[in-house]
C-alpha positions, 0 to 999 in steps of 0.5 A: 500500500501506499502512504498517502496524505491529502492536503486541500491547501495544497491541492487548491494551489495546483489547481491555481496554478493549472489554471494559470498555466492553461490562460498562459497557453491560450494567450489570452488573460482571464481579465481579457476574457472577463471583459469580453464576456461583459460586452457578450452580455450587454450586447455591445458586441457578438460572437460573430463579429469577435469570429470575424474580426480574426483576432481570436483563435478557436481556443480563444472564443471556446473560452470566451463563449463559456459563459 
């Protein structure tokens, strides 16, 4: 058997971290993407135009369509 020990402070901080990493590999930051997502929501933009606009990967707008 093995010896294991959980520690939830420390899985909370991996997490952090992975989720960090991944922003950082999309190349878009999660501010970015907030602000984006507002103007989704008060309609002042669509994703057919931020598609258009070719400024945006598909792993980006994957990202910022999760609403």
């Amino acid at each position: 058997m093995f010896g294991f020990e959980w520690n939830e402070e420390e899985e909370r901080q991996a997490l952090l971290e992975c989720g960090e990493a991944r922003g950082k590999t999309l190349g878009i930051k999660i501010g970015k993407i907030s602000t984006i997502r507002d103007l989704l929501a008060d309609g002042l933009v669509t994703m057919e135009a931020l598609k258009a606009s070719g400024r945006y990967s598909p792993d980006e707008l994957a990202a910022i369509s999760k609403l």
